[in-house]
C-alpha positions in Angstrom: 0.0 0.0 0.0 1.3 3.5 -0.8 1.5 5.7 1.9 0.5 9.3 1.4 2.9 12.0 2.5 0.5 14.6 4.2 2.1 18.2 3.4 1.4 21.9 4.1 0.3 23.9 0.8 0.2 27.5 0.6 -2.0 28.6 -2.2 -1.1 32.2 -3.0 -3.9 34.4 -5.5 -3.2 38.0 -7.1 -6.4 38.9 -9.1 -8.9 41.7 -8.0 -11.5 41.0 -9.5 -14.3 38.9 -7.0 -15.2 37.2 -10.4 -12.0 35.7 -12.2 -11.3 32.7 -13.2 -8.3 32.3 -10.5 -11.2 31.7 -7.7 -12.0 28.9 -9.7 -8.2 27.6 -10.0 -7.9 27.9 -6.2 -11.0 26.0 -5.2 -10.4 23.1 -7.4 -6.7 23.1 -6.0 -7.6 24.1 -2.4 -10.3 20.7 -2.5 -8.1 18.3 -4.6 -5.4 18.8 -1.8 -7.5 19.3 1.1 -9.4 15.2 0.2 -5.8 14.0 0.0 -5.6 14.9 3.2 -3.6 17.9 3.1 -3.3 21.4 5.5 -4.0 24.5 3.0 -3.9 28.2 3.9 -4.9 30.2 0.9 -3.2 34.2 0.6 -5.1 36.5 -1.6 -2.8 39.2 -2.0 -5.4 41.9 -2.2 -7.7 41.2 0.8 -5.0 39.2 2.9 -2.1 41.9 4.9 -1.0 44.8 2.4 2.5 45.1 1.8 3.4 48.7 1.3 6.0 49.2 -2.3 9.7 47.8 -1.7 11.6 50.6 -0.6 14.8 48.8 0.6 17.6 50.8 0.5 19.9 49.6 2.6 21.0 46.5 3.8 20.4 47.6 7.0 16.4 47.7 6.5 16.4 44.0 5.4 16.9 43.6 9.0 14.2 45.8 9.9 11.7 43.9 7.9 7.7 44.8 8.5 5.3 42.9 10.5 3.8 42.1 7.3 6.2 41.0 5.8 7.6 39.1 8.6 3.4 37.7 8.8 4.1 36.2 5.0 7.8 34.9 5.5 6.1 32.8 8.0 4.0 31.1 5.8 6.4 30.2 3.8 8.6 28.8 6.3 5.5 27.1 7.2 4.4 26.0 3.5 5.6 22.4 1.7 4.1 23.4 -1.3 3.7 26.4 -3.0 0.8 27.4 -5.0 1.0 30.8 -7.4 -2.5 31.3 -9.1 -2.9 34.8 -10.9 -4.0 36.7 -14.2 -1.4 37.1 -16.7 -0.9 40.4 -17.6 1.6 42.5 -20.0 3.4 39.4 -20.3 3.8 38.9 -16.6 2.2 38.9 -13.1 0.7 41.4 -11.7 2.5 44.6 -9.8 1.3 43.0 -6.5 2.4 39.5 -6.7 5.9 40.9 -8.1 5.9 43.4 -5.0 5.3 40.5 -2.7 7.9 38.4 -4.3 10.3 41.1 -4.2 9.2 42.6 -0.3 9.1 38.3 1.5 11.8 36.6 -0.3 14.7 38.5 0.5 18.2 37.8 0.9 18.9 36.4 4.6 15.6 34.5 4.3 14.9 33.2 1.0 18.8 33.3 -0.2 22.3 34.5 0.6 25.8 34.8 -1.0 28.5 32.3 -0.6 32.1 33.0 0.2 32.4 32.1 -3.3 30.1 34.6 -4.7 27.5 32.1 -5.6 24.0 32.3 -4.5 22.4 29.6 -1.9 18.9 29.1 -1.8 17.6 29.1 2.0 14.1 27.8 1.2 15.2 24.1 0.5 12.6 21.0 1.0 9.8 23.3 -0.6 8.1 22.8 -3.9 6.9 25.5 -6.2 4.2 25.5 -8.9 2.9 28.3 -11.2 -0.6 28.6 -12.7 -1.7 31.3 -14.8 -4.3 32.2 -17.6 -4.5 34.8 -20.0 -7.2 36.3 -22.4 -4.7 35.6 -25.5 -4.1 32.0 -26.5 -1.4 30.2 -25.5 0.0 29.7 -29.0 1.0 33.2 -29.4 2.9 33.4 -25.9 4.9 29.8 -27.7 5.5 31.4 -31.1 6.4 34.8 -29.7 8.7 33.0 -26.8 7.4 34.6 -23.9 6.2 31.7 -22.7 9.2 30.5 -22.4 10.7 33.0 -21.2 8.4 33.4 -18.1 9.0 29.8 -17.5 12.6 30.7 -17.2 12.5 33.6 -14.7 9.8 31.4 -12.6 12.0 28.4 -12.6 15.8 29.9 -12.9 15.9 33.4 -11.0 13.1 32.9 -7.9 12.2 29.3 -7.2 15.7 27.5 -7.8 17.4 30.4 -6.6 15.8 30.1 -3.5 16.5 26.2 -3.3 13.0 25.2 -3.7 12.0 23.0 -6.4 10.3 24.0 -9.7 7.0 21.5 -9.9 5.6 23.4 -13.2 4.7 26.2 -14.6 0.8 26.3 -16.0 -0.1 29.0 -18.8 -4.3 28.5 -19.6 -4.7 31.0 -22.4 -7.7 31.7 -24.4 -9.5 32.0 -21.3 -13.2 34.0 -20.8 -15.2 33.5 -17.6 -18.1 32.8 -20.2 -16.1 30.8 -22.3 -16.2 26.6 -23.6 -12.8 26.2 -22.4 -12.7 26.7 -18.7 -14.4 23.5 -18.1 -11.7 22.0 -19.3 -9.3 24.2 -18.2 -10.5 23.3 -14.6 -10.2 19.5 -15.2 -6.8 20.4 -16.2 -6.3 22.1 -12.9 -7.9 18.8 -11.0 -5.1 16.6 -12.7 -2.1 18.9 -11.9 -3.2 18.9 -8.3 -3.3 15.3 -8.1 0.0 14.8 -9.7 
């Protein structure tokens, strides 16, 4: 018999919209790994704790770090898994998910410098997993490479440089709240939480 590893999973959301299609994402994924038996906390970014605009300017104030901010490193510290639902927009997420990236996983916490110049990720033992939709379809983000590209900084600049490890990255274009393909969409989202 397999034996199930039970695991935290922090779902994280940046849409502001009350009627988006990344409610939908984040109850399918919230349920999925809630009946396997999972703990899941679920962030939305704009009705969870407000992070005011990184301001950093000295190393000095990365020691000073905001309850806030101090409120989201601990879910992190606290998360196995982590979930990034959001729109995709201008070819990227939006300003607040890149704020919160920026303002939580700072160097000290989320990485450092070696002796040797080279960065070490302090966030090892966590897993990392991107899903996204877009108005456009996805063909034209493939063709015009920014897919890729997006894949790239997800996988090579924030989740690997922090030590976690990259479980996907999910790009649902062609998506309308009205539209034929979220149904399938969402059974796509089913699957990937049950991987």
């Amino acid at each position: 018999m397999r034996r199930i590893k039970i695991a935290n999973i922090l779902i994280i959301t940046a849409h502001p919209s009350e009627h988006n299609l990344t409610i939908g994402i984040k109850d399918i994924f919230l349920k999925e790994k809630e009946l396997q038996g999972n703990r899941v906390e679920v962030i939305d970014l704009y009705t969870d704790k407000q992070l005011p605009f990184v301001a950093y300017k000295t190393n000095d104030d990365l020691k000073n770090l905001s309850d806030e901010v101090l409120y989201y490193q601990e879910k992190v510290t606290w998360a196995d898994e982590i979930v990034f639902v959001y729109p995709f927009w201008w070819g990227t997420t939006p300003a607040i998910l890149k704020n919160w990236i920026d303002a939580v996983l700072t160097m000290g916490y989320a990485a450092k410098y070696g002796d040797d110049g080279r960065p070490v990720g302090l966030l090892q033992g966590k897993s990392v997993r991107i899903i996204s939709t877009s108005g456009a379809p996805t063909f034209i983000y493939c063709l015009n490479g920014i897919r890729r590209a997006n894949k790239k900084i997800w996988k090579q600049t924030i989740v690997e440089f922090c030590g976690m490890k990259f479980e996907g990255y999910h790009l649902f274009g062609g998506m309308d709240t009205k539209g034929k393909k979220v149904e399938k969409m969402f059974a796509s989202v089913k699957k990937i939480a049950n991987k």
